[in-house]
NUTORMAR-43136 format. One record per residue (C-alpha): residue in three letters; z, x, y. Coordinates in steps of 0.25 Angstrom, whole numbers, always signed. Each point is the difference from the previous one (the first is absolute). Example, Ala and Ser with C-alpha at 12.3 -4.5 7.8 and 13.67 -1.06 7.14 Angstrom:
! residues 2
> vexti|Z|X|Y
> ALA|+31|+49|-18
> SER|-2|+6|+14
END
This chain:
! residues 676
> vexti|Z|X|Y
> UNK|+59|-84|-77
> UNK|+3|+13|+8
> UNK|-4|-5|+14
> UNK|+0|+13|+7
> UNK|-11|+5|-11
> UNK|-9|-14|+5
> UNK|+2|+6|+14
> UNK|-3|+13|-3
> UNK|-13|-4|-8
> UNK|-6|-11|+11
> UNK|+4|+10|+13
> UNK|-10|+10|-7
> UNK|-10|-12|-3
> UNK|+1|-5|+15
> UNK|-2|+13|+5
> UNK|-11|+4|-12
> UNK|-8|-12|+6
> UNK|-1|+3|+14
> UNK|+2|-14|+4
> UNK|+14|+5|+8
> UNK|-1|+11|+10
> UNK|+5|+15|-5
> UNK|+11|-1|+10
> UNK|+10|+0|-11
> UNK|+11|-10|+8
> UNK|-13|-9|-2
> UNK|+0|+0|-15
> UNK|+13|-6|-2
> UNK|-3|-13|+11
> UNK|-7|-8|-13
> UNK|+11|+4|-8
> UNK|+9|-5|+8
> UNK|-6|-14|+4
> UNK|+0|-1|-15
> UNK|+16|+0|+1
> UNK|-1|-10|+11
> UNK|-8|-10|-8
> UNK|+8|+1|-11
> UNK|+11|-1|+7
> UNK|-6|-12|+7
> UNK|-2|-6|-13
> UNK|+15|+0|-3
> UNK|+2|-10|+12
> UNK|+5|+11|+10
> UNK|-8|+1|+13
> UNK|+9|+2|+12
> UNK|+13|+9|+0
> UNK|+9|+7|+11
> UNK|+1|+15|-7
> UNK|-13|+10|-2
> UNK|+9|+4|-13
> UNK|-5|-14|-7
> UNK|-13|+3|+0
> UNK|+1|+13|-3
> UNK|+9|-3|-12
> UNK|-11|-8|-5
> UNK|-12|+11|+2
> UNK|+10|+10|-7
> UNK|+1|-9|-10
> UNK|-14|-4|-4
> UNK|-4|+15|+6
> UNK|+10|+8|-10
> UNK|-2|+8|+14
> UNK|+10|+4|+10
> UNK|-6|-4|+11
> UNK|+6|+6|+14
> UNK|+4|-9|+11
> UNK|-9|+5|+10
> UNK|-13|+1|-8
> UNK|+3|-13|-5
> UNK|+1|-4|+16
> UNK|-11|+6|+3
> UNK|-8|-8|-12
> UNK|+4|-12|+3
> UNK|-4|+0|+14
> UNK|-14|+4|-4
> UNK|+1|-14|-9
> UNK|+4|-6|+13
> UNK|-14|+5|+6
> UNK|-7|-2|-9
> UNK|+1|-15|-4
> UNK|+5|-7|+11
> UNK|-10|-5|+10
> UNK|+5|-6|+13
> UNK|-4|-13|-4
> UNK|+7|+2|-12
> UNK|+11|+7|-1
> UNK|+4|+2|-16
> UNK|+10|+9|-2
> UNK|+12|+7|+11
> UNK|+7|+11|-2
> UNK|+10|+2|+10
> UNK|+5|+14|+5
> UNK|+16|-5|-2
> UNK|-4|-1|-15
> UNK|-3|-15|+0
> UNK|-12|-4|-8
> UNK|-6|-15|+0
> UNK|-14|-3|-11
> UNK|-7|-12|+6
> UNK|-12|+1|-8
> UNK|-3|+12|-10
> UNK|-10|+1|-10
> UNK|-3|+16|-8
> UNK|-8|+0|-11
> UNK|-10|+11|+2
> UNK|+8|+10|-11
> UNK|+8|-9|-5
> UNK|-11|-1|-12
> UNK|-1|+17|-2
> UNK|+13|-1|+0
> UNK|+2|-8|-12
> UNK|-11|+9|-7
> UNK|+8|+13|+1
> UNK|+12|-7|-6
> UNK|-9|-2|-11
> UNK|-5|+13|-1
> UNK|+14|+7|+1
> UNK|+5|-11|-12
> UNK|-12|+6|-9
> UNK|+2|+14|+4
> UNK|+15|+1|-3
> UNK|-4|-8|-14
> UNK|-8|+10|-3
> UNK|+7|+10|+2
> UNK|+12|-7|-9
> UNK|-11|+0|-10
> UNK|-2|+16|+2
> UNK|+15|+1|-4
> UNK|+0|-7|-11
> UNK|-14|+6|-5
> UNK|+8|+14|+2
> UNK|+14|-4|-6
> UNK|+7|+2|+12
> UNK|+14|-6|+3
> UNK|-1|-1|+17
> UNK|+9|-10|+3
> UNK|+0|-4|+15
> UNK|-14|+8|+1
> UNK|-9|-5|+11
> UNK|-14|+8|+2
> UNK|+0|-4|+15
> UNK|+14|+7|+2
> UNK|-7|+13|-5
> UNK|-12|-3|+10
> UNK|+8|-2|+11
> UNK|+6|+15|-2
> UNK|-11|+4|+8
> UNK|+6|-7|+14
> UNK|+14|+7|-4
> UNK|-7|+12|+0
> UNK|-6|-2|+12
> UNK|+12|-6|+4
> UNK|+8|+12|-2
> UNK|-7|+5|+15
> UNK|+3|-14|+7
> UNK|+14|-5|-4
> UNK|+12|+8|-6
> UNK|+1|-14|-11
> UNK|-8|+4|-8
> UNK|+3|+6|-14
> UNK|-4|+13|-1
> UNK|+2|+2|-15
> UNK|-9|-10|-8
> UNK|+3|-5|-13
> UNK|-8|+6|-12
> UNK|-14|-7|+2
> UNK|-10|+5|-12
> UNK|-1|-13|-8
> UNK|-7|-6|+13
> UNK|-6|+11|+4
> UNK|-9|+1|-15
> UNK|+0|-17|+3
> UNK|-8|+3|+14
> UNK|-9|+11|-8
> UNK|-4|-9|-12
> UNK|-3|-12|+11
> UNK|-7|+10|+8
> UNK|-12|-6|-9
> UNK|-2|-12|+6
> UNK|-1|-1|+14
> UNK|+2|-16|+3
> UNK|+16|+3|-5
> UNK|+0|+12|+6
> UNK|-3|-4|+13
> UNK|+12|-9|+1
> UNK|+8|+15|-2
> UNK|-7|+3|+12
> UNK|+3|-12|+7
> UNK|+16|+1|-1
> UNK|-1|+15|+3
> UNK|-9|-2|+12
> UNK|+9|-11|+5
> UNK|+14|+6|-3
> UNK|-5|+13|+9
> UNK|-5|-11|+10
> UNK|+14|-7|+1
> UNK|+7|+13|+5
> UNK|-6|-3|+14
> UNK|+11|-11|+1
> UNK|+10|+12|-1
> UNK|-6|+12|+7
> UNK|-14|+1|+7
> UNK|-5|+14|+0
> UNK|-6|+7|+12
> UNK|-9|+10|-1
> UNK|+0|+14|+7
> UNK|-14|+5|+0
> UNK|-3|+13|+4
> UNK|+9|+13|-2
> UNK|+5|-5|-15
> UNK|+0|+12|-10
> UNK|-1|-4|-15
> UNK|+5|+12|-8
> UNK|-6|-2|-15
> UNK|+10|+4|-10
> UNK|-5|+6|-14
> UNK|-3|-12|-9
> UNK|-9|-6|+14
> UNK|-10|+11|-2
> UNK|-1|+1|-13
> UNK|-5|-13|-1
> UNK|-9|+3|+11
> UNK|-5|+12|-7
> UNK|-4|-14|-12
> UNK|+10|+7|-8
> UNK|+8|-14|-2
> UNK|-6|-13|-4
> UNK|-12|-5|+6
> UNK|+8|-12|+9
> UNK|+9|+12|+5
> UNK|-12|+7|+7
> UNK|-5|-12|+5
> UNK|+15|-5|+6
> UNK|+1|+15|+6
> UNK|-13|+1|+5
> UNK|+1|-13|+7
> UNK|+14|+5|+5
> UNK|-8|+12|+7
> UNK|-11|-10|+5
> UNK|+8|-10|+7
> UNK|+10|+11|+6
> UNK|-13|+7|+6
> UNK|-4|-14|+7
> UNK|+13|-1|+4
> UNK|+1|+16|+8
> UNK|+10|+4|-12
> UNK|+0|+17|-5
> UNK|+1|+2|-13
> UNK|+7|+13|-3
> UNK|+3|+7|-13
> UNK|+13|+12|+1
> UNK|-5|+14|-5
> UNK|+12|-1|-12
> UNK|-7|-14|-2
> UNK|-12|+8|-4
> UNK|+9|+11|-10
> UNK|+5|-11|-8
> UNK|-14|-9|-2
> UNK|-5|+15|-5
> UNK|+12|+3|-9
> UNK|-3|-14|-6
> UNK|-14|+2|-2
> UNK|+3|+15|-7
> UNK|+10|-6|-9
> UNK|-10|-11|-4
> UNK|-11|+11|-1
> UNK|+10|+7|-9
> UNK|+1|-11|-11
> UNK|-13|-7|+2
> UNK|-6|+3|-14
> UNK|+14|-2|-7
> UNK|+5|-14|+6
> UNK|-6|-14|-5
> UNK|+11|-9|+0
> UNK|+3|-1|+16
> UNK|-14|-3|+4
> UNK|+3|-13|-9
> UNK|+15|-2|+2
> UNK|-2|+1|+17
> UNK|-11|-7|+7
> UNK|+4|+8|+12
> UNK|+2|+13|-5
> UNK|-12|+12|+2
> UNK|-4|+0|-14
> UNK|-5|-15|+0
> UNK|-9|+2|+13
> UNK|-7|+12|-7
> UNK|-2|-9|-14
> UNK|-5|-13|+12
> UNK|-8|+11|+9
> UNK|-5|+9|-14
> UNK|+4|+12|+7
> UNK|+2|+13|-8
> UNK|+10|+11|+2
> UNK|-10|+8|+9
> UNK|-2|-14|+8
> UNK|+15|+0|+3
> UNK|+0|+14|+4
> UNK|-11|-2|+10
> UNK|+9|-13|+7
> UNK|+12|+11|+1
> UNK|-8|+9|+7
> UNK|-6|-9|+9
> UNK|+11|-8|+6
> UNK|-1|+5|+13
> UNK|-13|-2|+1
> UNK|+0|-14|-7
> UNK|+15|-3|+11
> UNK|-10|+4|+12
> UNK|-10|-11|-4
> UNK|+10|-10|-1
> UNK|+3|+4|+15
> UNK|+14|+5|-3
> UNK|+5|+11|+6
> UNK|+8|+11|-7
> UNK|+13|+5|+8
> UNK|+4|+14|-3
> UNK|+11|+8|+2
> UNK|+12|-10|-4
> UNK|+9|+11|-5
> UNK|+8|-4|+12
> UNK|+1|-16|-7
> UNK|+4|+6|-12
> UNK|+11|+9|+2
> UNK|+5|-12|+9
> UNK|-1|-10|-13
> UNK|+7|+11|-9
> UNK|+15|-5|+6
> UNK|-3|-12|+2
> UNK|+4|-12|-5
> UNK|-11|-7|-4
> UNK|-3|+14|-9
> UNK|+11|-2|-7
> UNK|-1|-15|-5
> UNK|-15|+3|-2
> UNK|+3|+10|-9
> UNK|+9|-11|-11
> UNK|-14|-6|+0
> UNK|-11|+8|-1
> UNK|-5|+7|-11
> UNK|+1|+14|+7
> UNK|+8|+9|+11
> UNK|-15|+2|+7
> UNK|-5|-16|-1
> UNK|+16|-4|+7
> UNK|-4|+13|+10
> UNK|-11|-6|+3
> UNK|+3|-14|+2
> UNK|+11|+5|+10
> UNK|-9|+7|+6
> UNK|-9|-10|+3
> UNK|+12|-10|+6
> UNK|+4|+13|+8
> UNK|-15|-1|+7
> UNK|+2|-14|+3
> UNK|+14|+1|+6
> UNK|-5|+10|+8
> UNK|-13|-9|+5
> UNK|+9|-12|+3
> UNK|+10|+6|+7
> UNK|+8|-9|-1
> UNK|+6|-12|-11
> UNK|-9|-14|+5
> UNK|+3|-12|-5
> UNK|-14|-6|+6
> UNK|-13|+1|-9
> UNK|-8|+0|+11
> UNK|+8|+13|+6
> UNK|-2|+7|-12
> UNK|-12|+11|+2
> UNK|+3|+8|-12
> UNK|+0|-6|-14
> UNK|+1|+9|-16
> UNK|-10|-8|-8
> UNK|+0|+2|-14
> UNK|-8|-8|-12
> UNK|+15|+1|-9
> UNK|-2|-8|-14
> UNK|+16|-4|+2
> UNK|+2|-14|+2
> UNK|+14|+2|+8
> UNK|+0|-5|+15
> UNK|+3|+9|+10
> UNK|+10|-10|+9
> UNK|+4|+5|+13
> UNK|+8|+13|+3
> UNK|+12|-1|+10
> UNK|-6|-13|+8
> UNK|-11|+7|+2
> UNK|-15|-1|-5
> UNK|-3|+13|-12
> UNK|-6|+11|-1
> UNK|-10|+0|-10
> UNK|-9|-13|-4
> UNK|-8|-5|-12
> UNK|-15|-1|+4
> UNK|+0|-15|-4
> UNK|+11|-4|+8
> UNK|-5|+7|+11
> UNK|-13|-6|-2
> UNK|+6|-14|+0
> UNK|+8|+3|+12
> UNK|-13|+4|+7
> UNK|-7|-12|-3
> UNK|+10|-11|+4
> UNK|+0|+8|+13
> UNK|-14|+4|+3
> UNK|-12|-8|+0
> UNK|-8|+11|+1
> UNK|+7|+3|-14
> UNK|-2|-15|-5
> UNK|-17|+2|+3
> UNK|+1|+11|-7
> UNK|+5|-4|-13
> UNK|+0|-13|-7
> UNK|+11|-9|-4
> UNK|-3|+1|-14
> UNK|-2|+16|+0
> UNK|+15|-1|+6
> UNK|+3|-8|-12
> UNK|-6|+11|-11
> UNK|+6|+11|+7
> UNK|+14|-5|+0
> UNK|+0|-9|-13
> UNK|-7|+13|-5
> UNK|+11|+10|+4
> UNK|+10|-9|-2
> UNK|-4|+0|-15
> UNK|-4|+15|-2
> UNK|+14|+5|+6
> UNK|+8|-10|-9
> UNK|-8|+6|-13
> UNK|+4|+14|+4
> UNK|+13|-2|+4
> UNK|+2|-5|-15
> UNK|-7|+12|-6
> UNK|+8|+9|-8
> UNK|+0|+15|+8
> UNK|-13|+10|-1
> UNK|+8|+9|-8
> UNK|+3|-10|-12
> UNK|-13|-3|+1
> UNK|-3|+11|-4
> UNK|+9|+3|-11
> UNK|-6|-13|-6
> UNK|-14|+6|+2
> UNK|+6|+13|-7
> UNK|+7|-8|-10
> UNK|-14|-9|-4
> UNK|-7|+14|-1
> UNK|+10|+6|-10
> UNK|+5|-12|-8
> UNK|-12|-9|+0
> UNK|-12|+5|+3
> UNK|-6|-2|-13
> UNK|+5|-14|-2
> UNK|-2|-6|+14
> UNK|-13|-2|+5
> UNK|-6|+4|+15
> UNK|-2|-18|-1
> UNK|+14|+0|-3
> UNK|+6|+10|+11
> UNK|-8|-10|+10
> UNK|+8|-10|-5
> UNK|+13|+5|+1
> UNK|-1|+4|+15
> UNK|-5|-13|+2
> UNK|+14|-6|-5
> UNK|+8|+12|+6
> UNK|-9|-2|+15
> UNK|+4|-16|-2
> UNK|+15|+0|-1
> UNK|-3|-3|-15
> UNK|+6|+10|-7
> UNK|+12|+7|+8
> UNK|+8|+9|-11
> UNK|-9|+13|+2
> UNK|+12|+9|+2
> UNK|+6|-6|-14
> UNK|-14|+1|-7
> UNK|+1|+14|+3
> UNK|+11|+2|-6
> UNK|-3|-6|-13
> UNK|-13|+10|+0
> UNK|+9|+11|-1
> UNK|+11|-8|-9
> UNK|-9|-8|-10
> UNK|-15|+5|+2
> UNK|-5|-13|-9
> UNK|+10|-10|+7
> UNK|-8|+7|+14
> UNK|-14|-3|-8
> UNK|+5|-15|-2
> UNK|+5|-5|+13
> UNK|-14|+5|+6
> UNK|-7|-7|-11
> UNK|+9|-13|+5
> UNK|-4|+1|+15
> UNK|-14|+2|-3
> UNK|+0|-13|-8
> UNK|+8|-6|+10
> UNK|-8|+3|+10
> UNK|-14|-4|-6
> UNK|+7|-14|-6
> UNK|+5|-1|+17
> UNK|-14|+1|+4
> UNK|-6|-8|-10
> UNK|+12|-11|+3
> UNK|-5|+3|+18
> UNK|-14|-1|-3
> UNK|+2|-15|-8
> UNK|+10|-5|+11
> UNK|-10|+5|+10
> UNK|-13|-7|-7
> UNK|+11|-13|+2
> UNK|+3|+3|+12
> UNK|-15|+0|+5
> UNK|-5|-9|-9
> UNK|+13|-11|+6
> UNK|-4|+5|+15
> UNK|-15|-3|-2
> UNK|+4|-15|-5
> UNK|+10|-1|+11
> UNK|-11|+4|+9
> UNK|-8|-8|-7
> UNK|+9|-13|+2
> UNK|+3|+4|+14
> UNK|-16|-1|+3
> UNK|-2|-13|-7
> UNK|+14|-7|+6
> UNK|-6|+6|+14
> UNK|-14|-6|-3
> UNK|+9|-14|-2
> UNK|+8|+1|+12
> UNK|-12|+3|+9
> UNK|-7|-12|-9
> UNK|+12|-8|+4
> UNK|+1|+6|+15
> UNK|-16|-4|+3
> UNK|+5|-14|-7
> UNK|+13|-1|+8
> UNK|-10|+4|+13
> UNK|-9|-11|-3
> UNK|+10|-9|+0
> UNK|+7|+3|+11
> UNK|-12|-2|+8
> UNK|-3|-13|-5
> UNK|+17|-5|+2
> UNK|-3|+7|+14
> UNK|-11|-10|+3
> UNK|+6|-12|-7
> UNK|+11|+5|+8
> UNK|-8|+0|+15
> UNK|-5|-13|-5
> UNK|+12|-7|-2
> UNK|+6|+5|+12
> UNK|-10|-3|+10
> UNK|+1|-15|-8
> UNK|+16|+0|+3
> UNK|-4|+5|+14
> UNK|-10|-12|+4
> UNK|+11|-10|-5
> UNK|+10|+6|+6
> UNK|-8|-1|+13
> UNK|-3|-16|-2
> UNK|+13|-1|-3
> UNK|+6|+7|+12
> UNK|-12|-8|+8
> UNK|+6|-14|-5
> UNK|+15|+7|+4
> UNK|-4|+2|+14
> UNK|-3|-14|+2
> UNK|+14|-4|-6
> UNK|+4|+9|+11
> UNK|-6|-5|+9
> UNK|+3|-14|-1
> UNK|+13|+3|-1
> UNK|+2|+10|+12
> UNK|-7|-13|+9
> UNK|+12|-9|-6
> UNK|+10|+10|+2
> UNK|-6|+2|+15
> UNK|-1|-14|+3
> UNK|+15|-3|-6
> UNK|+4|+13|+11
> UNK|-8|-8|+11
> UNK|+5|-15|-5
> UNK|+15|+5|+2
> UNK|+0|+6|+14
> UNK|-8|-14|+5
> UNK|+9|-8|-7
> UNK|+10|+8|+8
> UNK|-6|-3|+13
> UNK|-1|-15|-1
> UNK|+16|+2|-5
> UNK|+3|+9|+13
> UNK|-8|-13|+7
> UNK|+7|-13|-5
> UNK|+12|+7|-1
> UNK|+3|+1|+16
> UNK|-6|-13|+3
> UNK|+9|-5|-11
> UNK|+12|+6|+6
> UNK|-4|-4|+15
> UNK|-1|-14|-7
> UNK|+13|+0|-6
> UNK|+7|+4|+12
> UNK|-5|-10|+10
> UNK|+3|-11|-10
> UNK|+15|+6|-2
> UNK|+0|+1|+17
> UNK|-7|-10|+6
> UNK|+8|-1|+11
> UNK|+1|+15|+4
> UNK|-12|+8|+7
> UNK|-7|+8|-10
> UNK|-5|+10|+8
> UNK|+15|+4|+7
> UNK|+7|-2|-15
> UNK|-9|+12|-3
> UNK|+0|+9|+12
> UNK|+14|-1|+2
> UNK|+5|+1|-16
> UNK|-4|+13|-6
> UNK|+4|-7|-14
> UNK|-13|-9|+2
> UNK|-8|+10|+8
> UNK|+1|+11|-10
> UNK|-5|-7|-12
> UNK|-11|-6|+7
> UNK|-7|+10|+6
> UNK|+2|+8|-16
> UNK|-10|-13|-4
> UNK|-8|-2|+12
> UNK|-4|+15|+1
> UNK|+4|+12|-10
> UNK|-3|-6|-12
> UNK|-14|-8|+1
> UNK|-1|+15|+8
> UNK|+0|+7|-13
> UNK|-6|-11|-8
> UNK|-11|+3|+10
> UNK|+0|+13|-2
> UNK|-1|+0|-15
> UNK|-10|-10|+1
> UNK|-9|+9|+7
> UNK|+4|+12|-9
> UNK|-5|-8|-12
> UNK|-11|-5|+7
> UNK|-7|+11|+8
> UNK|+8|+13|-4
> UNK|-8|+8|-9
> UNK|+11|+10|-2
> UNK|+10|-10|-5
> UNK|-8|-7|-8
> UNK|-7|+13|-7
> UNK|+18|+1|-3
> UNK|+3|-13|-6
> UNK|-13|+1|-10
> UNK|+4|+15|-3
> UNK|+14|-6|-4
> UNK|-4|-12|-10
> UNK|+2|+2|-15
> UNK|-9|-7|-9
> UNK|+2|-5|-12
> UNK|-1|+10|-13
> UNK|-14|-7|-2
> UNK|-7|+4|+12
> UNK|+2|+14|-3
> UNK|-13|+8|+1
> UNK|-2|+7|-14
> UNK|-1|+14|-1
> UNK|-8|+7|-11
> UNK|+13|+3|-8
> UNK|+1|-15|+1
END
């Protein structure tokens, strides 16, 4: 299991529910304390070295998550459990960390539910390869999803890749799931969640006023509701925001040439050209066959551009022959011009790049320092990464538009998380298509080549057919087939008979795997609501008797409590008696030493009259130190401290409060504790 893609799909949850503030740093706090149980769990809960717990969120994470965001995060863990009765957790500045107590469950549950939802989607999508026949080894659909943070990427951090690989087999998987939502949604999720991760390596800021959007071609085009219908909405949206925010929109005079050269030449084959409008979702001739708009419709648009651009609130620059004499020796003209289809559309890029140099003054390597940006709507899937250290010129409108709403909360009002999803998901799928489809002019040929060759023995139903597999990736071998009209007409004839029926036979194969695919989603959905019903059965069962073990619990412990106080009464008696015996004891001694201090003296005295009975008593002692000293040790100093000790044991509060404080009972007249 991919962690990082879990991450990516529970960030966009936490922050689809609302239950964590939009301050993106606070979106990634449960992820985080999800690390920290876990690794609790492992038996790890106090370490020297930030580094150990920030191995272990990388590692559940799939994340990299920086060391002072991670700071940052842990201190808020800090706040926000401990108490200052209880303090749970420390996380010391040095880097030292110590769990006493630590319990987080609160995602722990979703969590475990978008693994399960990414597990299914990625089977599916193993059951789409197969369905189609296709040998993808390695292939993983959230690795086509997550294109759409390398793309934005592209503007944040020089890493990422900037040539992606060839993409079409999960960009016609993301199509066909398109038509149901519940899998869908978990696309979403990842793509939400993988733009989301980005703050832990770049937070935009935003520059408000004084930014100029310069629209490139394919921009208004799709404006004019000459693309597909999601291109005018994400454009549109584009406008609407960038207006909230203080933005011009401009759009170059030779901007204007080329939209009307475009137009001319579709105008010019609209009655003869059939093929691209089925082949190209995105090309002119589509929208008209969407919109039902007739020759004289499109002629009305051409002549009403300037009108319908100053609706939109965009403002025409004139006079940029200054612009493009500068973009004729330029670099950036001559590259262009390996890449477009025409001198005029590489002048006219260069052009534009020349007009933004101009407006920025200078290279900037700060997104929010940038006041000049060339927006354009481009069906190319290649990521324009950074030029020279420094930020680009030009900018697609949905990474410009993502880039807006992780800076902006004006932005983020303004547009919904899963609107971001569709627009970026959408684009990400459109582009990938075109950048597959073989070029306008063999196209054409093909067209030409059905007309001459066919046209009597392949149906209008048929043609549809064929642009489906050709617009799919299906069928890539157009430049061969026309070959083989002017080589072998019947052998032309055939292979377009096989990729009709291969094409019906593919559908019919998409529409059954998608009846299974509903039908098992509707049972799973099914099992889901009856195993909930169960565990909110058993939660309601479990509640009940927790509150009955709660009060058999209270019960038993006010029972242990009353014993444990009789017991500790019938202790204190003990202790009692046996404090009196150990006082009386302390007393018994020092009297016991007093009558010794008495008889003692009198003793001696004795002793020495009967050993001297004709000497004077009373001169033997005054005048022998060797009698006098002993004798007055006896008769004074020591029935003087007896005495004293006698009275200290007696009448001495103090010293008798001491001797108590220093008996030790036996281990049986211990009071007992409620651990006890």
């Amino acid at each position: 299991m991919n962690k990082q893609i879990v991450t990516y799909s529970l960030l966009a949850h936490i922050y689809n529910t609302g239950s964590i503030s939009k301050d993106f740093e606070n979106l990634f706090v449960p992820i985080v304390k999800i690390g920290l149980a876990k690794m609790c769990a492992t038996g790890k809960i106090k370490g020297d070295e930030l580094s150990e717990v920030k191995e272990f969120v990388d590692k559940d994470t799939g994340l990299e998550m920086p060391y002072p965001i991670l700071r940052r995060i842990l201190s808020k863990i800090e706040a926000e459990i401990n108490t200052p009765e209880n303090i749970k957790v420390r996380f010391h500045a040095d880097g030292s960390f110590i769990i006493k107590e630590y319990v987080f469950d609160e995602f722990n549950e979703e969590q475990e539910k978008k693994e399960t939802e990414i597990r299914l989607l990625e089977q599916i999508y193993l059951d789409f390869l197969r369905e189609e026949k296709i040998d993808k080894p390695n292939s993983s659909i959230y690795s086509f999803i997550e294109e759409g943070k390398y793309s934005l990427g592209g503007y944040i951090n020089k890493k990422y890749p900037s040539n992606p690989d060839d993409g079409t087999v999960e960009a016609r998987f993301i199509n066909f799931l398109r038509r149901v939502p519940a899998l869908y949604n978990v696309l979403q999720s990842v793509y939400i969640g993988s733009i989301l991760s980005t703050y832990l390596e770049y937070t935009p800021k935003l520059l408000v006023n004084g930014v100029e959007l310069v629209l490139d071609t394919n921009f208004i085009i799709s404006l004019l509701d000459l693309n597909t219908s999601e291109s005018t909405v994400n454009c549109k949206k584009l406008l609407q925001l960038g207006g909230q925010l203080g933005y011009k929109c401009t759009v170059l005079e030779i901007t204007l040439r080329e939209i009307d050269q475009l137009l001319k030449v579709k105008l010019d084959m609209f009655d003869s050209t059939f093929f691209s409008r089925l082949v190209d979702p995105e090309d002119i001739y589509n929208a008209c066959h969407r919109r039902n708009l007739t020759k004289i419709d499109l002629e009305r648009i051409r002549q009403q551009i300037p009108s319908l651009l100053d609706a939109e609130k965009i403002i025409i620059i004139p006079n940029v022959e200054k612009y493009e004499n500068k973009a004729r020796f330029s670099d950036d003209y001559e590259k262009l011009k390996e890449v477009r289809h025409t001198p005029f559309a590489a002048l006219h890029d260069a052009t534009c790049l020349a007009y933004v140099k101009e407006k920025r003054g200078r290279n900037v390597n700060e997104f929010s320092k940038i006041n000049c940006w060339f927006v354009n709507n481009s069906s190319r899937r290649k990521t324009i990464n950074w030029v020279n250290g420094h930020f680009p010129l030009m900018i697609k409108a949905e990474d410009l538009l993502n880039m807006l709403w992780l800076s902006s909360p004006i932005v983020r009002k303004g547009i919904g998380i899963n609107e971001i999803a569709n627009i970026g998901l959408y684009r990400l799928v459109s582009s990938t298509l075109n950048d597959a489809l073989p070029h306008g002019a063999i196209i054409k040929e093909l067209e030409n080549n059905i007309r001459k060759y066919a046209k009597e023995k392949i149906s209008d139903e048929d043609i549809v057919f064929i642009s489906k597999s050709i617009a799919a990736r299906s069928f890539t071998s157009v430049e061969e087939l026309n070959d083989s009209a002017r080589n072998d007409e019947t052998k032309f004839v055939n292979t377009l008979q096989e990729i009709v029926d291969k094409q019906k036979q593919k559908e019919a194969n998409q529409q059954q795997l998608m009846e299974i695919l509903i039908a098992s989603f509707k049972q799973r959905s099914d099992d889901l609501s009856r195993e909930k019903r169960v565990v909110e059965a058993d939660k309601t069962k479990l509640v009940e008797t927790i509150d009955l073990n709660s009060e058999l619990g209270n019960a038993i412990r006010r029972l242990r409590a009353e014993n444990i106080k009789l017991k500790n009464e019938q202790i204190a008696t003990k202790r009692n008696n046996y404090k009196k015996r150990k006082i009386f004891m302390w007393r018994f001694w020092q009297w016991f030493g007093l009558v010794i201090a008495v008889v003692v003296p009198i003793l001696f005295n004795k002793a020495i009259f009967l050993l001297n009975k004709n000497i004077n008593l009373r001169e033997l002692v005054l005048n022998n130190w060797y009698y006098s000293f002993p004798i007055t040790i006896l008769y004074l100093l020591i029935p003087g401290f007896i005495i004293s000790g006698l009275a200290q044991k007696h009448y001495n509060v103090s010293g008798i409060a001491k001797f108590e404080e220093r008996i030790q009972y036996p281990i049986d007249m211990i009071f007992l504790t409620e651990e006890d």
